[in-house]
C-alpha positions in Angstrom: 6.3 -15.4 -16.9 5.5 -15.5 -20.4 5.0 -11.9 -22.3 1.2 -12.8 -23.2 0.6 -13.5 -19.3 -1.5 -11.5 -17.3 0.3 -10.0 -14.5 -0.9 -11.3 -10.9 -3.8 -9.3 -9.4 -2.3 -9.6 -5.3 1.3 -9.0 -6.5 -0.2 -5.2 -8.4 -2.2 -4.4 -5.6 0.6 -4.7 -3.2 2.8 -2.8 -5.6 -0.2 -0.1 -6.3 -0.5 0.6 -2.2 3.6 0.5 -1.7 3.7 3.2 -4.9 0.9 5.0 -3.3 2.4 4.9 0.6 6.1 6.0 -1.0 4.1 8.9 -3.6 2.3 10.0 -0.2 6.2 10.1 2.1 7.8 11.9 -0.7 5.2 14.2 -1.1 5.1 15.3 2.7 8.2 15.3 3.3 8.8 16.3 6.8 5.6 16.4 8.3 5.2 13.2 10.0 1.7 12.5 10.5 0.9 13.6 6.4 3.3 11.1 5.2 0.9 8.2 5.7 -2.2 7.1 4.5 -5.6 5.6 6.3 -7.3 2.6 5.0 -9.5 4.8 4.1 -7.4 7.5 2.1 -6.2 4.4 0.0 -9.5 2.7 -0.9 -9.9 6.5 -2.1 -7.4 6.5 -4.2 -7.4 2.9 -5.5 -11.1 2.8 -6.0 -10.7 2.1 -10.1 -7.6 0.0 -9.8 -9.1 -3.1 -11.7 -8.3 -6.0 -9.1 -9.7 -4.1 -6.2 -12.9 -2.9 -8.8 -13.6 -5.9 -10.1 -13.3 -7.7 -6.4 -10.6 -10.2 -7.4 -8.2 -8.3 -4.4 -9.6 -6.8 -1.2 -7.7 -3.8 -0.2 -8.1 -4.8 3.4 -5.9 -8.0 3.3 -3.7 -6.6 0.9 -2.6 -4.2 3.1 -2.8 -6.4 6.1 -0.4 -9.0 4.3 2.3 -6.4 3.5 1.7 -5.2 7.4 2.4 -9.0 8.1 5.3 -9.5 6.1 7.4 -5.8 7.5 6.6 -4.2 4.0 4.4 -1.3 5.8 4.2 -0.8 9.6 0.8 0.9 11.4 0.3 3.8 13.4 -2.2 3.5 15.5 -3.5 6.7 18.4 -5.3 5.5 21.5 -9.0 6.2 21.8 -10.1 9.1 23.7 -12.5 8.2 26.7 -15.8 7.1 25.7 -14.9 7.8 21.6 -14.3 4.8 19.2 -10.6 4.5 18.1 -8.9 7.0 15.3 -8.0 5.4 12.6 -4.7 3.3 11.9 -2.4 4.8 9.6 -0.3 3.1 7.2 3.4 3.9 6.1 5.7 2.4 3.9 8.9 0.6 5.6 12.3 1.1 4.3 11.9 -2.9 3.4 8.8 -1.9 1.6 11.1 0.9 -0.8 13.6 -2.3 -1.0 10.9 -4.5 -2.6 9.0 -1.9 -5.0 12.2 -0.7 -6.4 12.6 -4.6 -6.6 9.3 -5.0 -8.2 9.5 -2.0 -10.4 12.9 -2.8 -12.1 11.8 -6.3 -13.0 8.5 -5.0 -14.6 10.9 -2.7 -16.7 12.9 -5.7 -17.6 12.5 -7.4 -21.0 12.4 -10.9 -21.6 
């Protein structure tokens, strides 16, 4: 990709919510059920990350796509009698570590 090319909006998105999912693990280390994120929680946090702002990426199929593809796996509770269903939560994979170090080194490259 030439240097003057603007990066692809999916391909940050899914790097923003893997950086976001691993920041999140590392940061609660050892307690389980803090170490990953609702659908939620990450529209919270990437609210102003310009492809999601600017509607060119919807946060909902960018997560489902890396969910698709082994990158992040759900957690989902069952519902309580009469009670809608908690929500899913969403936690990196140790494929998705593999493919945002991947990601991350070849931003750092130079052409």
């Amino acid at each position: 990709m030439p240097a003057d090319a603007a990066p692809d909006p999916v391909r940050a998105t899914l790097v923003a919510i893997l950086q976001q999912l691993n920041r999140v693990e590392a940061l609660y280390e050892g307690r389980a059920r803090d170490q990953a994120l609702t659908l939620a929680d990450l529209d919270r946090v990437l609210r102003k990350f310009p492809p999601i702002e600017d509607g060119e990426v919807k946060l909902g199929i960018a997560l489902g796509l890396l969910v698709r593809n082994r990158l992040v796996e759900v957690e989902t509770a069952p519902a309580p009698r009469n009670r809608p269903a908690p929500p899913a939560h969403y936690r990196i994979t140790a494929e998705g570590k593999q493919f945002l170090v991947e990601a991350l080194a070849k931003a750092d490259r130079i052409a």
